[in-house]
C-alpha positions in Angstrom: 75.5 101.4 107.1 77.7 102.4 104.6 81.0 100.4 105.3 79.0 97.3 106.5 77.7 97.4 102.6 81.4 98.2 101.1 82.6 95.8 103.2 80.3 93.6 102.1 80.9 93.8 98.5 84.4 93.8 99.1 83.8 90.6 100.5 82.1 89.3 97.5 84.6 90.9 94.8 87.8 90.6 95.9 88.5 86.8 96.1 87.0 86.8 92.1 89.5 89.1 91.0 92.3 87.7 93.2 91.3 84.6 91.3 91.3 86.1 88.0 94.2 89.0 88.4 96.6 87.2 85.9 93.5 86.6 83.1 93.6 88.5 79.8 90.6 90.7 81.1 91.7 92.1 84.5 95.5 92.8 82.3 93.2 95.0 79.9 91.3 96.3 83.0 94.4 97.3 84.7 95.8 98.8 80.9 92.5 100.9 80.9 92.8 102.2 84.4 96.4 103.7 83.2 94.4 105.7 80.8 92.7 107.6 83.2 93.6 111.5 83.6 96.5 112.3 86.2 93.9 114.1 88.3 91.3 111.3 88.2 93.8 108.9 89.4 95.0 111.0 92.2 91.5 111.2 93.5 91.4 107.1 92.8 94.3 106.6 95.0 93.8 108.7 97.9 90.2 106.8 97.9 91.7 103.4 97.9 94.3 104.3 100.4 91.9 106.3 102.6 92.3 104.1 106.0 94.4 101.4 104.0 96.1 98.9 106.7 100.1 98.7 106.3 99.0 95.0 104.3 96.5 96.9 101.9 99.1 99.5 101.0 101.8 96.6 100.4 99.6 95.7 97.7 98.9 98.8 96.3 102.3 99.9 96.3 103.6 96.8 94.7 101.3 97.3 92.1 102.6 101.3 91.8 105.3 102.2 92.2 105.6 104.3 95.1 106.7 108.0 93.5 104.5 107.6 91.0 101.5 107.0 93.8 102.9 109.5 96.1 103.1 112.0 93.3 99.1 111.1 91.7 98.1 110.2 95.2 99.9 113.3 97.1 99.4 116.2 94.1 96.0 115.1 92.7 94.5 113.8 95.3 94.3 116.3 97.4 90.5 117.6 96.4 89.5 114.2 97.7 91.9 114.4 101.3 90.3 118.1 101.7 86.9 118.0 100.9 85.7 114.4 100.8 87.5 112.5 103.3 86.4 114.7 106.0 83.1 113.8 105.1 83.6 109.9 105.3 85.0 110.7 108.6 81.9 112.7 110.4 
């Protein structure tokens, strides 16, 4: 029930923002994102790339560069790989 309603809203979302990505507004989004604490990142990028296809983490890796995700993704997201991903999965 869960993914049929993330996938749903990811549905609705996603072609808006690919839309939009180069507006004023999604650049300040993306500015405030880089704002966030090393450690709340980490847990943001192991979410995202939780079950990413090879095509999902293209993107996500363009966008970041990939030792700076591997480091936020790899160091601080490990609370979320240990005790919240196992969870999804059940």
């Amino acid at each position: 029930m869960t993914v049929a309603h993330l996938e749903h809203e990811e549905a609705e979302i996603e072609p808006i923002y690919s839309e939009k990505k180069d507006t004023p507004e999604i650049k300040a989004m993306g500015r405030a994102f880089g704002k966030v604490s090393p450690a709340r990142g980490g847990q943001f990028f192991a979410w995202v790339s939780d079950g990413a296809s090879p095509d999902e983490m293209a993107v996500i890796t363009r966008d970041v560069r990939g030792r700076l995700f591997t480091i936020i993704g790899g160091v601080f997201g490990r609370g979320y790989r240990k005790n919240i991903a196992p969870v999804w999965k059940s």
